[in-house]
N, C-alpha and C positions, 0 to 999 in steps of 0.2 A: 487353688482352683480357679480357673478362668472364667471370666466375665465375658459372657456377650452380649450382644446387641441385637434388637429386634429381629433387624435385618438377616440377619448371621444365622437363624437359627436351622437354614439347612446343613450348611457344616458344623452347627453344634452336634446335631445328631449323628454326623457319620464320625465326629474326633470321641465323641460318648459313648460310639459302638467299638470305637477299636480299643479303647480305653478298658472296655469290658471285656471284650477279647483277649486283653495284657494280661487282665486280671485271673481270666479264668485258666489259661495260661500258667502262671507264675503259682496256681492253687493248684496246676497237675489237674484240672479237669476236663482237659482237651489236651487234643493231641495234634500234630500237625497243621497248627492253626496259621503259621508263618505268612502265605500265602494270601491269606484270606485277608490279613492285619494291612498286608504291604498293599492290594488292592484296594481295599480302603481308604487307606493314606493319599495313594495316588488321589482316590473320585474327592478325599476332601480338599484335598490342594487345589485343584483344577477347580470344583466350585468356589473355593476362598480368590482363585483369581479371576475368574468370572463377574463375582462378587462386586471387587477392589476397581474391576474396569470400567463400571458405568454407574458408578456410585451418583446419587443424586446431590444435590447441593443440603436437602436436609438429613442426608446417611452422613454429609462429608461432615457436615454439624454432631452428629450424634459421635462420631469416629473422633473428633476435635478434644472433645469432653469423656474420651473414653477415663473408667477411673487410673486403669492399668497406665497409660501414656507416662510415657517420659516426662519429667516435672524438671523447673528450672534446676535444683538443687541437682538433677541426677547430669545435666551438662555441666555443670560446674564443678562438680567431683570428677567428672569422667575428664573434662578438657581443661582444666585450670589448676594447674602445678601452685603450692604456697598460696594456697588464698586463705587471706586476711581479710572478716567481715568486719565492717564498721558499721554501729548502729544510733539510730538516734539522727533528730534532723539542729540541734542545735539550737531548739525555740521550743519545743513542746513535748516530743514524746518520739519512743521509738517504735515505729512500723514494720511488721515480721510478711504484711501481703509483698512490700519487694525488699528483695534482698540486695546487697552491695558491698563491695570492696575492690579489693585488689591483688591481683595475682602474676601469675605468667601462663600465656599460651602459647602450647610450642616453644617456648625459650622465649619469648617477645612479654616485657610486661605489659597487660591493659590493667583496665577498669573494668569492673564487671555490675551492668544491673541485671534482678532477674523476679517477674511477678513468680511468683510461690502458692498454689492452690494449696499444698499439702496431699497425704496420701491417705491419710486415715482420722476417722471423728477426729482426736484431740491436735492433729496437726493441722486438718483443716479449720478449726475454730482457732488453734491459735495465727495461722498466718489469713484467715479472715477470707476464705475462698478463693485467694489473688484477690482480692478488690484493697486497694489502697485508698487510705486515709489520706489529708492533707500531708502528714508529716511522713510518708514515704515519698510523694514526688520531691516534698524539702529537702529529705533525704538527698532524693536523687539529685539534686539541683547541688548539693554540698556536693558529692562525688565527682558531678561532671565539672565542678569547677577545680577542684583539684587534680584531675585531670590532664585539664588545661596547663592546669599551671607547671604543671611537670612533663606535658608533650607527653601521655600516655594514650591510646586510641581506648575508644571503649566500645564495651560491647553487651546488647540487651538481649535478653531470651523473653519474648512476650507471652506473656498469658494469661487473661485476667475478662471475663466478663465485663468488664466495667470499673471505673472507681468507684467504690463506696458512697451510694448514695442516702447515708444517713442522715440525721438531724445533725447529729455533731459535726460529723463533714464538712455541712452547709453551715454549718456554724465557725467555722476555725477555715474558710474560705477555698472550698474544695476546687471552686471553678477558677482561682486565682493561681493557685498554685500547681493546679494543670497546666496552665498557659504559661508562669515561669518554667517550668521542666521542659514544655515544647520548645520553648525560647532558647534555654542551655542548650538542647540538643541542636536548633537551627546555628546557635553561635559558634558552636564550639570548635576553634581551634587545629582538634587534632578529628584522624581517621575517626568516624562512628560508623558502628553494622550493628543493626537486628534481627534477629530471627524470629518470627511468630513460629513457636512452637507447638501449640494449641488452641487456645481464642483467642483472636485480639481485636477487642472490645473499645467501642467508641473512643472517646478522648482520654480514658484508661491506659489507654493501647498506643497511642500518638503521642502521650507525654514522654515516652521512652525510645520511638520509634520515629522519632522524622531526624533521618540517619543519613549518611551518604548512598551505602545500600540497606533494602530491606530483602531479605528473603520469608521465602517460608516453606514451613511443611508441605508435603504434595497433598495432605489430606486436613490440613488445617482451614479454619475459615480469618477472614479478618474485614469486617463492617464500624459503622456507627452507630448501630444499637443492633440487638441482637434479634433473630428471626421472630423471639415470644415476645419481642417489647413493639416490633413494628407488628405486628395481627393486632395488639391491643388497641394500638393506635390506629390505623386505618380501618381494621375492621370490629373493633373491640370483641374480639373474639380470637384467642390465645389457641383455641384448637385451630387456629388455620396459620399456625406458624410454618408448616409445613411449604403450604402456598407463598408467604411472605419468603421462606429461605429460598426458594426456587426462583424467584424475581430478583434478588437482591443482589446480585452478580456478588455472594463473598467466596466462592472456590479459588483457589490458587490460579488456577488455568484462568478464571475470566481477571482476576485481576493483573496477570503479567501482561495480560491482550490491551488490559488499558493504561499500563506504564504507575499501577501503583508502587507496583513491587518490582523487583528486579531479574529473580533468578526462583525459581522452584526447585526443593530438594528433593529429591524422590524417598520414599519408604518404603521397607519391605513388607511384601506383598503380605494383607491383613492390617496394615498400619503400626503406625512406630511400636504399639506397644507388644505386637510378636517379633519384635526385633529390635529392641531400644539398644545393645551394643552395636548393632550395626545404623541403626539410625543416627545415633549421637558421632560416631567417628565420620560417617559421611557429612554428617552437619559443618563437622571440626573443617573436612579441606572446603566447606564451601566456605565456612568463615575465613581457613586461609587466603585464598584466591581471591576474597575481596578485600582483603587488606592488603593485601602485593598487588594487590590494581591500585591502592590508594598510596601508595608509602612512599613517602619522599617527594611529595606536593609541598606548597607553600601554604602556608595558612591562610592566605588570602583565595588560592586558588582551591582549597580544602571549602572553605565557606561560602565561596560565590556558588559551584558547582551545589552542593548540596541545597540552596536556597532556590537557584533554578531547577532543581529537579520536581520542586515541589510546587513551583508557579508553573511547571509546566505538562502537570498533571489534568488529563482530560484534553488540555486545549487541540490535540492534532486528529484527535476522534471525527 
C-alpha cells in the first residue's frame, strides 16, 4: 500500500477512488466503468505534477525522507555488478549505518560507500537510521585508502540525517574521524563522485561527500543541520522547522545556483520513490558522465581540482 505525504493528500483521494473503481470492477459490480477509471487517472497525474512543480523547500524535505525512496542498498544492487562488502573499521567495530566495498559499474571497477537508513523497524535499527558511528567513517577511511592504492575511483550514495550524535560516538571521537574521512576524500588520488540520494546531513554527509563531483536528487535536500535542528536553535521552537527549511537554501536548485553541487538529477514525476527503476538507471549515466569527465587525469591534476572546487565554493556570489 502506498504512503503519502501530507501534501499529497489531493491525489491520495483521486488514486483511492480509482482504486475502488478496479475493485468494484473486478467484483462484477459495475459495469462499464473503463472511462470513468481512465478519467481519473488523467485528473491524478496532472495533480501529482502540479504537485512536484512548486514543491516548497519543506515538501522537498518531507519527499527527501519519503520511507518508500530508493535506499543506498537498492543502487547498489541495481548498478554494482560482483560487489563484495567489507566490514569492520579495523580498530573497533563494524558499522551497518554505511556500507562499503567493491564492485564493477558498467564494467569499470570502483569502490563503493553508501549511508543505509534501512526500509523497515528491524533494518532500520540495525543499520541505525544512516547515522554513523565513529567506526563507519574508519570504515570509510580503510576503503578510500585502498582505493587509492589500487587507482579505483569511488563512489558514495548519501543519506544520513547526521552522524550519530551519541555518548559513545563522543566518546570513541566522532568529530575526529569525521574530519579524517573528509580528509581521505579531499586526498584521494583517484576519480570521487557522490550522489545525495536523500538527506545529506551536516558533516555526516561531507565525510563522504567532498568528491570531485557532487550530484543530487531533484527532490533531495542537503544542509548542515537539518530544518528541526535549526527552529530549535534560533527559534527554540521545532514547530517552525517549516520556516527554518524555507530560509535555508537546502533544495537542489538553490544549491547548483551556488556551486555546491554540480549537476541535478531529475525524478519521475511524484519523486524517486514512484519510479525508483527509473530513478536509479538515470542516476547510473549521470554517475557515468562524471566519471568519463574525470578519467585519465593525473593524480596530481585529480587532487588540485577537487581541493579548488571546494575553496571556491561561495566566493563568486
Amino acid at each position: 500500500m502506498r504512503s503519502y505525504l501530507d501534501f499529497e493528500k489531493p491525489v491520495a483521494e483521486l488514486e483511492a477512488k480509482v482504486e475502488e473503481l478496479r475493485a468494484m470492477g473486478e467484483a462484477g459490480d459495475a459495469v462499464a466503468i473503463g472511462d470513468e477509471i481512465q478519467r481519473l487517472e488523467v485528473k491524478a497525474n496532472q495533480a501529482l505534477r502540479d504537485l512536484y512543480a512548486q514543491l516548497t523547500p519543506w515538501q522537498k524535505a518531507q519527499v527527501a525522507r519519503h520511507p518508500e525512496r530508493p535506499h543506498a542498498t537498492d543502487y547498489i544492487k541495481a548498478l554494482i555488478e560482483d560487489f563484495s562488502p567489507l566490514a569492520g573499521d579495523r580498530k573497533y567495530a563494524e558499522d551497518e549505518a554505511i556500507i562499503g566495498g567493491f564492485g564493477r559499474f558498467r564494467g569499470e571497477a570502483v569502490c563503493v560507500l553508501g549511508h543505509e537508513k534501512g526500509s523497515d523497524t528491524e533494518s532500520r535499527i540495525r543499520h541505525n537510521f544512516g547515522m554513523a558511528r565513529p567506526e563507519g567513517y574508519r570504515k570509510a577511511v580503510r576503503l578510500m585508502e585502498l582505493a587509492d592504492r589500487f587507482d579505483l575511483p569511488v563512489l558514495s550514495f548519501v543519506d544520513t540525517a547526521g552522524a550519530y550524535p551519541g555518548i559513545d560516538a563522543e566518546e570513541r571521537g566522532q568529530a575526529e574521524a569525521i574530519a579524517r574521512s573528509t580528509d581521505a576524500c579531499l586526498a584521494l588520488g583517484t576519480p570521487n563522485v557522490a550522489v545525495i540520494i536523500g538527506e545529506g546531513g551536516s558533516g555526516g554527509a561531507i565525510a563522504v561527500a567532498a568528491t570531485n563531483r557532487v550530484l543530487m536528487l531533484e527532490h533531495s535536500i542537503y544542509s548542515v543541520i537539518s530544518p528541526e535542528g535549526a527552529a530549535s536553535i534560533l527559534w527554540r521552537d521545532p514547530a517552525k522547522s517549516q520556516d527554518a527549511a524555507n530560509n535555508m537554501k537546502i533544495t537542489a536548485q538553490d544549491l547548483l545556483k551556488f556551486g555546491v553541487i554540480d549537476a541535478i538529477i531529475p525524478e519521475p514525476t511524484g519523486g524517486a520513490h514512484r519510479g525508483a527503476e527509473k530513478a536509479i538507471e538515470t542516476t547510473g549515466d549521470f554517475i557515468q558522465n562524471a566519471l568519463r569527465d574525470l578519467s585519465n587525469q593525473p593524480r596530481e591534476v585529480i587532487i588540485r581540482a577537487r581541493q579548488d572546487k571546494f575553496l571556491m565554493i561561495g566566493r563568486s556570489l
